[in-house]
C-alpha positions as CSV (number, residue, x, y, z in Angstrom):
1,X,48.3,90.7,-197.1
2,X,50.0,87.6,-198.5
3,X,52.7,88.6,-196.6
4,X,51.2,88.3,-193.1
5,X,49.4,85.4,-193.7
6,X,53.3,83.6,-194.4
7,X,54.5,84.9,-191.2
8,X,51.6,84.0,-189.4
9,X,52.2,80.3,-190.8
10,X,55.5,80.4,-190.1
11,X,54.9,81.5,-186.5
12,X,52.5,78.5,-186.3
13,X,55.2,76.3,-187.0
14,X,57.7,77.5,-184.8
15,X,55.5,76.9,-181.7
16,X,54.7,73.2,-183.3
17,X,50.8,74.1,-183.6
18,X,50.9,74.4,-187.5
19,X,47.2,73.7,-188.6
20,X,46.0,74.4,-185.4
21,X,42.7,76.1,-185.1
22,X,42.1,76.5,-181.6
23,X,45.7,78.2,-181.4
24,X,45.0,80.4,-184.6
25,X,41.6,81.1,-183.1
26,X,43.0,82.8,-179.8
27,X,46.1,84.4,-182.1
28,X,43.0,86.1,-184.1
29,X,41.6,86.7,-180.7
30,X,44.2,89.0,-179.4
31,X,45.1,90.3,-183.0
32,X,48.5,89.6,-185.2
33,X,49.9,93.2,-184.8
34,X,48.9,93.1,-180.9
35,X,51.9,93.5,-178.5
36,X,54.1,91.1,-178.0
37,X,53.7,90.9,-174.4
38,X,50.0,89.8,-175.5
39,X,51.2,87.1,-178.2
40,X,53.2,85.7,-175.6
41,X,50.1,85.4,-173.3
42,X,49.2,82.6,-175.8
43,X,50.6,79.7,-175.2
44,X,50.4,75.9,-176.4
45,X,48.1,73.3,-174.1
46,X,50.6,71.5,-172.1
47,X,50.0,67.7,-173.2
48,X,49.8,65.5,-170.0
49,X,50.6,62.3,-169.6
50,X,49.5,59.7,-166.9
51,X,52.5,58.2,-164.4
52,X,53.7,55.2,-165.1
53,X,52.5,53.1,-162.3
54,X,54.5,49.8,-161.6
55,X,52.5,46.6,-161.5
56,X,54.7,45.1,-158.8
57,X,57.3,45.5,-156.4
58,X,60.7,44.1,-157.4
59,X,61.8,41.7,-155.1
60,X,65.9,41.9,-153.9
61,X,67.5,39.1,-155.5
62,X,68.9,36.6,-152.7
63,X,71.6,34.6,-154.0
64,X,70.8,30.6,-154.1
65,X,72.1,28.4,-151.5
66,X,73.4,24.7,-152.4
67,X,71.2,21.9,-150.8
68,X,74.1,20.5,-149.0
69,X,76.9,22.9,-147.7
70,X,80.6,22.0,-146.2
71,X,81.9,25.1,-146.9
72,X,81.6,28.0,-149.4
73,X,83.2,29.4,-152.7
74,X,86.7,29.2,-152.6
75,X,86.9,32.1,-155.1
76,X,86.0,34.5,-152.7
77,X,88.6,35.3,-149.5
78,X,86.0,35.0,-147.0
79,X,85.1,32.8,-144.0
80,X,81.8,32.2,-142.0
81,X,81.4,32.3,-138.5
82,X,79.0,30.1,-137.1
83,X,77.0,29.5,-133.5
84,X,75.3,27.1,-132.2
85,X,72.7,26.3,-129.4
86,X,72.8,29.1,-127.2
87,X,70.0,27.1,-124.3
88,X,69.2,29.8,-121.6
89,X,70.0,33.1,-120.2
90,X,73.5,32.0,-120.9
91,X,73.1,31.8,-124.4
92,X,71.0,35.1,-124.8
93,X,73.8,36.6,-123.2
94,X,76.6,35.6,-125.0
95,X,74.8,36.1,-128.4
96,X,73.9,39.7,-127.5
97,X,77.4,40.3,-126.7
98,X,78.6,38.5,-129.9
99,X,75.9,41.1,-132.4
100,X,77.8,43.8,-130.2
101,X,81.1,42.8,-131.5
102,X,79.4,41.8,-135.0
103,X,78.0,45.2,-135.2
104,X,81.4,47.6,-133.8
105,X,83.1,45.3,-136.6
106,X,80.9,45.2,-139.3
107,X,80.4,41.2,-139.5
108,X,77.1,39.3,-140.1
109,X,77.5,36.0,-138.2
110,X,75.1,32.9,-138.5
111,X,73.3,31.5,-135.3
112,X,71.9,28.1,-135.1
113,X,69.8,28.3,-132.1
114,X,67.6,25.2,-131.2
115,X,63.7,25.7,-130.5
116,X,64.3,25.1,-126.9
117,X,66.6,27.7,-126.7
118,X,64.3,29.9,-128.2
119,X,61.4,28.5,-125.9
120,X,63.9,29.4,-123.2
121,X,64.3,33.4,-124.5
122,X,60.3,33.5,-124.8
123,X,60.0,32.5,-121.3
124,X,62.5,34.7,-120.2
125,X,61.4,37.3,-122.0
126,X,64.1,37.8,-124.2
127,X,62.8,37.7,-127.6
128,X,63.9,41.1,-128.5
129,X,67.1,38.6,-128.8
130,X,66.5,37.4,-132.2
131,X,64.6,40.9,-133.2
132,X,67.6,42.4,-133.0
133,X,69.8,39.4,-135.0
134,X,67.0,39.9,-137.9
135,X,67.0,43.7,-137.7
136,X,71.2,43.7,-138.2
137,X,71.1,41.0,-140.6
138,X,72.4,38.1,-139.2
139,X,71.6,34.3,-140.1
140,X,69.2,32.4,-138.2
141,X,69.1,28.8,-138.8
142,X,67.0,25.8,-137.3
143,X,68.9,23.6,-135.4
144,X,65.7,21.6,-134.7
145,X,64.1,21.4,-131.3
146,X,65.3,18.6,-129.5
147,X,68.7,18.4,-130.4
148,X,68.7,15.0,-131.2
149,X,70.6,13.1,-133.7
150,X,68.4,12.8,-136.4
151,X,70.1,9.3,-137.7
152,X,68.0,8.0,-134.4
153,X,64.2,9.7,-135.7
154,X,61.9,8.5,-138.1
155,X,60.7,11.4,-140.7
156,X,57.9,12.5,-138.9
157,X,60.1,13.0,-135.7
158,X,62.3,15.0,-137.5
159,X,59.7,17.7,-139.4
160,X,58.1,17.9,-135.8
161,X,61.3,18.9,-134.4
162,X,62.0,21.2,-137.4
163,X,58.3,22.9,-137.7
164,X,58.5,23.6,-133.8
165,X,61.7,25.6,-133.7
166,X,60.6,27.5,-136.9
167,X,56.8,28.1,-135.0
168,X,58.9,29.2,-132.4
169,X,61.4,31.6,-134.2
170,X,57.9,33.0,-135.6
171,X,56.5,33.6,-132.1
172,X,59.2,35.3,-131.0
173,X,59.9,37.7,-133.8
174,X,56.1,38.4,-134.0
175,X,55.5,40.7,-137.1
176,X,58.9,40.4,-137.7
177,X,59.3,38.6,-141.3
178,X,62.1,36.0,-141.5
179,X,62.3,32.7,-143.3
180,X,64.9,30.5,-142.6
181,X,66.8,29.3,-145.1
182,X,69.7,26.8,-143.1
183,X,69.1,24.0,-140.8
184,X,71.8,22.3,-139.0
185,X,71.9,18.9,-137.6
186,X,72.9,18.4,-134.0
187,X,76.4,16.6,-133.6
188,X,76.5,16.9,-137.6
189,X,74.3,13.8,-137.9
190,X,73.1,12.8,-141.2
191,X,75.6,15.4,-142.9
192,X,79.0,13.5,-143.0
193,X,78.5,11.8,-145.9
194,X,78.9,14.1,-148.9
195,X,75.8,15.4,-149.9
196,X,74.0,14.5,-147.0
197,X,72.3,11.5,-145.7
198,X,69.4,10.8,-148.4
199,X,66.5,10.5,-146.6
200,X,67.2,13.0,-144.0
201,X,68.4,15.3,-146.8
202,X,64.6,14.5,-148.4
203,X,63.0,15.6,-145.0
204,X,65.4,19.1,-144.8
205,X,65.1,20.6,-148.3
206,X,60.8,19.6,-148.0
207,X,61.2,22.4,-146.0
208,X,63.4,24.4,-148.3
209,X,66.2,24.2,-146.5
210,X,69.9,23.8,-147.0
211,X,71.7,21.6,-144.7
212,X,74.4,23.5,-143.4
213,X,77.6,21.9,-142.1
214,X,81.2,23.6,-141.1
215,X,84.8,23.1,-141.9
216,X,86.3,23.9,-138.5
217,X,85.0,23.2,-135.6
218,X,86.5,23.9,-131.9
219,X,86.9,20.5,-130.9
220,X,90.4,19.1,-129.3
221,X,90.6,22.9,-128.1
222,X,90.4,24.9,-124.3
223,X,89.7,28.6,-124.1
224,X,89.7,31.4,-126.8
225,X,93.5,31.8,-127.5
226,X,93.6,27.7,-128.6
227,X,90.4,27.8,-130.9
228,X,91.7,31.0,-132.6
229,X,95.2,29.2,-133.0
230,X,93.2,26.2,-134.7
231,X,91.2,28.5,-137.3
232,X,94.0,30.6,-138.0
233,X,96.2,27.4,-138.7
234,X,93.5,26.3,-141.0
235,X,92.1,29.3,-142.5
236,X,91.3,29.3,-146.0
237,X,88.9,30.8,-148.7
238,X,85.0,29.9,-147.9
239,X,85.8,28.2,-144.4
240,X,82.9,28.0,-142.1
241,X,83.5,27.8,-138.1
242,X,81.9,26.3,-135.8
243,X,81.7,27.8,-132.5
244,X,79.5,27.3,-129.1
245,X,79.6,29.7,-126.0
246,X,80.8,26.7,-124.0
247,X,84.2,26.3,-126.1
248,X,84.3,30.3,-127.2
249,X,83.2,33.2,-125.7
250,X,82.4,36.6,-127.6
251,X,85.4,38.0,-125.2
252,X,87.4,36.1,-128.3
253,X,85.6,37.6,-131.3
254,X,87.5,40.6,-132.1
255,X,91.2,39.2,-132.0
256,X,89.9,36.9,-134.1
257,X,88.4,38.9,-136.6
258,X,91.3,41.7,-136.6
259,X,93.2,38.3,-137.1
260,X,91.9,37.0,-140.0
261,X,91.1,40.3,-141.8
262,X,95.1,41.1,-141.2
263,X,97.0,37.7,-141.3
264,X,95.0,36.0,-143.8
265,X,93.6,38.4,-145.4
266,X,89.7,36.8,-145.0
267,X,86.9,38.9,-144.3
268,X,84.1,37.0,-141.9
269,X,80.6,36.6,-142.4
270,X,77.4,34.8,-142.6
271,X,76.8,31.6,-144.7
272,X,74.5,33.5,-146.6
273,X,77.0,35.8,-147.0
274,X,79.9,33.5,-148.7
275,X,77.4,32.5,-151.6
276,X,76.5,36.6,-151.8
């Protein structure tokens, strides 16, 4: 008898219930000597233990952009490519046609429309313009409304110009979520001097903004094959371009990429995406 009470023990123990009397109650039940296909019926309450339930989502972590930009790391063999203005039909059309070469080449670019440009797409009924530049990931930045130099307008002038085209850009993305993160002044204005003009500077990051300038530009040049000689003459790590439909056509986009991906070795994309 002492016997089988040390092998029941032991049993107990094996199956981690040692000193369990609800266990040894249904063991007693069924009867130490029954079969073991009855024994085996027995089995240990399956502890359960509640989800861990996060408190909050974690948010992606977006790199920080400097206050005053010229051009990007020079660590990283990379180059931005940059629009501006894009007024009209014209403009819709020629930035569609540029997120079709972005997209066959797997480029972000940055676009610097100004509010009235946008105004122009809403009236025209091409929103679905800037939809689409969110949805593939492309820059968007606020190139105020006006396009005025901002040297010439008082503060108020310029956070009315720069709360209208972001109003805008909200209108026509709808429930779209974007927040711009870039301005850039028109003609440059306010951003030649390292750092950025002071006050002006005060007005843009009250926004949270970074003013965004370039490093080459198309000036001095006529039709696609001159501005990609330029760039490729200057390329260099962190470079941003600046480009308008009126001086470069999308026609001009993919030479100039396979170019610089081959030649030099850079790979183009957004501003955001040099500080990435």
């Amino acid at each position: 008898m002492a016997g089988s009470e040390l092998s029941r023990r032991r049993f107990l123990r094996g199956v981690g219930l040692a000193g369990s009397s609800a266990v040894a109650a249904q063991l007693g039940a069924v009867g130490w000597a029954a079969p073991a296909a009855a024994r085996a019926a027995v089995q240990p309450p399956t502890p359960t233990v509640a989800p861990i339930v996060a408190r909050r989502a974690l948010k992606r972590l977006v790199a920080p952009l400097p206050p005053w930009i010229h051009n990007g790391p020079t660590t990283k063999a990379r180059v931005a490519i940059t629009i501006d203005d894009m007024w009209g039909a014209f403009g819709a059309d020629n930035a569609n046609a540029a997120m079709d070469v972005a997209k066959a080449k797997g480029v972000k670019l940055t676009f610097f429309p100004t509010g009235a440009a946008i105004e122009d797409h809403i009236d025209l009924g091409r929103q679905a313009l800037w939809q689409r530049a969110v949805a593939e990931g492309h820059d968007i930045g606020n190139h105020t409304y006006s396009h005025t130099n901002l040297t010439k307008l008082n503060d108020d002038q310029i956070r009315g110009d720069l709360n209208r085209t972001k109003d805008l850009l909200a209108r026509c993305l709808g429930p779209v979520p974007y927040t711009m993160r870039m301005m850039r002044p028109p003609g440059g204005a306010g951003g030649f001097v390292t750092g950025g003009d002071p006050r002006i500077m005060n007005v843009v990051t009250s926004f949270g903004y970074s003013m965004a300038m370039w490093t080459v530009d198309a000036n001095g040049t006529k039709g696609n094959a001159s501005v990609i000689n330029k760039v490729m003459n200057n390329a260099s790590n962190g470079m941003i371009l600046l480009f308008h439909f009126t001086e470069f056509t999308p026609d001009g986009l993919p030479t100039l990429i396979d170019r610089l991906r081959i030649e030099k070795k850079l790979e183009p994309t957004s501003v955001t995406g040099l500080f990435s």
